[in-house]
N, C-alpha and C positions, 0 to 999 in steps of 0.2 A: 654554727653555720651562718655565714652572711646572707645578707636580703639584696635582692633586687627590687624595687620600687619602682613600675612602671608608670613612664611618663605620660600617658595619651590624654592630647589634645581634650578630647570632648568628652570624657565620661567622668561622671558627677564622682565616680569612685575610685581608688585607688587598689591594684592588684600587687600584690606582694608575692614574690616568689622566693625558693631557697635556693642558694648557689654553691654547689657542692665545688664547685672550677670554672674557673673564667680561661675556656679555650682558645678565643681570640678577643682581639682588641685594634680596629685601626678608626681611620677617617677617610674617605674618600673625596674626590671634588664637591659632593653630592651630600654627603649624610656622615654619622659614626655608624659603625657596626661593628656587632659586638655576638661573641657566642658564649656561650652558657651549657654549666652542669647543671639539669636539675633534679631530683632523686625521684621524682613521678613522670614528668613528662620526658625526661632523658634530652637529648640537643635543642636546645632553641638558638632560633636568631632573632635576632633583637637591632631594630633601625632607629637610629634618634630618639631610642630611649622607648621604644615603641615595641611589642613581641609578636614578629611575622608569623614564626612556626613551630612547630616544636614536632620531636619524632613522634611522639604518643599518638597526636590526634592532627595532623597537617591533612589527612589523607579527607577528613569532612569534606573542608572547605575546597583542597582541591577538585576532589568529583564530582560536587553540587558546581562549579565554576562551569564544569569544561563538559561534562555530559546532558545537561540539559539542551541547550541548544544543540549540541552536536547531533542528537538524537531527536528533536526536532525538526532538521535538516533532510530533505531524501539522499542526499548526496555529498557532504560538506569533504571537498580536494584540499582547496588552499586556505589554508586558516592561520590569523595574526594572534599573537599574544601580545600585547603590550605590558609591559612588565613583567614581577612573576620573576625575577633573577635566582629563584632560588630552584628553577626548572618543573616545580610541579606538573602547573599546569600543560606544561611540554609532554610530559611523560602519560596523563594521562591522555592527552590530543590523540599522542599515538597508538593509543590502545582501537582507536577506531582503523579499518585495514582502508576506507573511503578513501583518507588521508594522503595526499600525495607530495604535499609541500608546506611546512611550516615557520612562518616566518618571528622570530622571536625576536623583539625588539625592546633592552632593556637598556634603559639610560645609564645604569652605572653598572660597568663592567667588571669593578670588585667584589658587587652583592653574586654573580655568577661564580667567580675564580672563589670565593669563599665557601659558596655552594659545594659546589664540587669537592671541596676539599674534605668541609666537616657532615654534609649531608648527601652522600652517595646513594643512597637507593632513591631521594627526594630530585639528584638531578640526573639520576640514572641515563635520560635519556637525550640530553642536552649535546651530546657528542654525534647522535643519529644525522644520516647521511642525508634525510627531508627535512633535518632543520638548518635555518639557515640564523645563523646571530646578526643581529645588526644594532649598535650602543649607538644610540642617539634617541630623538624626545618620538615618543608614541605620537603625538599630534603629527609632528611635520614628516615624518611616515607615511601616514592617512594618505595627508593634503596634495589634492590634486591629481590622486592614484588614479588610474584607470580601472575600469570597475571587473577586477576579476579576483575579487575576495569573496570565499563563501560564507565565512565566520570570521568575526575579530570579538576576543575575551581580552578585557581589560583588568589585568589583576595587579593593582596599585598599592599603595601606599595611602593612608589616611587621607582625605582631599583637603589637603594643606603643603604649601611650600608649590613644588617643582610639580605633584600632582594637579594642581589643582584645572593645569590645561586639559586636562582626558575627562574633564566635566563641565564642559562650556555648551551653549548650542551651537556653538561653530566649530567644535569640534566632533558633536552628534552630524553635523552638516555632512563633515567631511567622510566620515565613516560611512553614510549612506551612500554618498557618492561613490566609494571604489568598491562597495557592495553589489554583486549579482543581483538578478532580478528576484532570487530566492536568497537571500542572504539574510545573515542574521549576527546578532551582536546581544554580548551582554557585562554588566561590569557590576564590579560590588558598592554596594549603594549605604553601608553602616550598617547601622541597629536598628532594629525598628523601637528598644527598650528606650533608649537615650539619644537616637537622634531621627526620631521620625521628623520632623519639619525638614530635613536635610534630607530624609529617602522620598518625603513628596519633591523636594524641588527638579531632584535627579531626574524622577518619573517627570513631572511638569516640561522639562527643558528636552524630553526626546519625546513626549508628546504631540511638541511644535515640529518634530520632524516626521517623525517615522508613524506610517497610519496603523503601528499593530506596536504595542509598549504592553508591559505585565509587570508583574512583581512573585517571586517565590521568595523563601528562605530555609535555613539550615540551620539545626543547632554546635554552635562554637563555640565550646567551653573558655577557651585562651583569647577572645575578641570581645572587645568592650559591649557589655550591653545583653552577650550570650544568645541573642534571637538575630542570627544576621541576613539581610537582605541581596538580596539578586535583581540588579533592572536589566532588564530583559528587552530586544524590537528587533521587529523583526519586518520586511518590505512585503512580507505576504504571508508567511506559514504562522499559525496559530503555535506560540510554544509549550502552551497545554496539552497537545496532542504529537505523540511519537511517531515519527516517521520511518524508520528504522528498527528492526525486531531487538530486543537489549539481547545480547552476549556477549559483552566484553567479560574481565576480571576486576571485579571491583569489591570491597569490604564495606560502603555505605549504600552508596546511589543503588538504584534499582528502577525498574518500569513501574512498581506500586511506589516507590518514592517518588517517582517523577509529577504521578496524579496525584500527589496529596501535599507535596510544595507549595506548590501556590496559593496566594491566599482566595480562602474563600471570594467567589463574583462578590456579595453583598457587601463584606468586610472590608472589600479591594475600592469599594463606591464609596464604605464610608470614611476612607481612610481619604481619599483624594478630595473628597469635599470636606477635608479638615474638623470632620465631625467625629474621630476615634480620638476619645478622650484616656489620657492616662498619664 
């Protein structure tokens, strides 16, 4: 059996996988993408050498994304996705019935048309009549909106390259701005294993914006580092606390998941004064 050898950026380690079949293969403006057999996890996608999702276990990282803050929320209607081409996140947005409009905005329009192709229950819902597709850059989306967004989930790509604008503070600026006065936001912030100095800066730069910022996380097996991060702010509602009774369908997330995410108050103090040593 051949190996794939993934390429990622930041972690000290290398993950190896086995490739039963190489499904696709292209390049887009934007990135390569690549799908994969693998005999445990079954489909993955795989971006610049990078492994997005796989069928086994995509379902983690999507519900930790998209139901915390949704659930957070007493009411979240219009909600943005920025990135996320592979519809996850889409699919569980709309598991909430609040939901009236969503706006999915993914820069490269191959990582969707590939979606769909090889991962159909992953973009099950990317065809629905409340979502609306729009291919161009999440930042300039944001900028300048009028503020009638109730949520925006940022589900990117490593912060490197083309990413690395959805983690600026003038890009925290702008998303405050087209946020309601109950709005909320949250996007994936790495590892806390292998790049904690990079999930404080995340938390540091929407600090400077937003008077209510957290941190939870989820465990992901296929994501460097396996302890991954969620930054969280919110313009007023505490994302600790649920606003909305859970009954969706879901196989991970839960209401006892959602209060035991987060990290500990003390742990969350001593991680920001750079004093969680490891």
């Amino acid at each position: 059996m051949i190996k794939f050898f993934e390429k990622d950026p930041y972690a000290p380690i290398q993950y190896v996988y086995g490739v039963e079949k190489v499904l696709h293969k292209s390049k887009s403006p934007f990135q390569e993408i690549v799908v994969i057999e693998n005999p445990y996890f079954g489909k993955m996608l795989i971006l610049d050498g990078v492994v997005q999702i796989t069928e086994r276990d995509e379902f983690f990282y999507h519900e930790m994304l998209a139901h915390v803050v949704l659930h957070s929320h007493p009411h979240p209607r219009n909600v943005v996705v920025i990135g996320g081409g592979d519809g996850g996140a889409v699919r569980e947005i709309l598991k909430h019935d609040t939901v009236r409009k969503v706006y999915f905005i993914e820069i490269d329009e191959e990582v969707i048309n590939v979606s769909r192709k090889f991962f159909p229950t992953v973009a099950s819902h990317v065809g629905d009549t409340r979502v609306e597709i729009r291919c161009m850059d999440g930042a300039e989306f944001v900028k300048g909106r009028n503020s009638d967004i109730d949520a925006i989930i940022v589900d990117s790509t490593d912060i490197v390259g083309f990413a690395k604008s959805l983690f600026t503070v003038e890009f925290f600026k702008s998303v405050k701005d087209c946020l309601t006065d109950e709005g909320m936001f949250v996007s994936l912030s790495e590892s806390l294993h292998f790049h904690k100095d990079m999930v404080i800066d995340v938390q540091e730069a929407m600090r400077l914006i937003f008077p209510v910022v957290d941190l939870y996380t989820a465990p992901l097996v296929t994501y460097a580092g396996n302890w991954w991060t969620f930054s969280v702010a919110s313009k007023k509602h505490d994302p600790r606390k649920m606003k909305r009774e859970f009954k969706i369908d879901t196989k991970y997330y839960s209401d006892e998941i959602h209060q035991q995410c987060f990290l500990p108050h003390k742990m969350y103090e001593k991680l920001m004064k750079r004093k969680l040593q490891w």
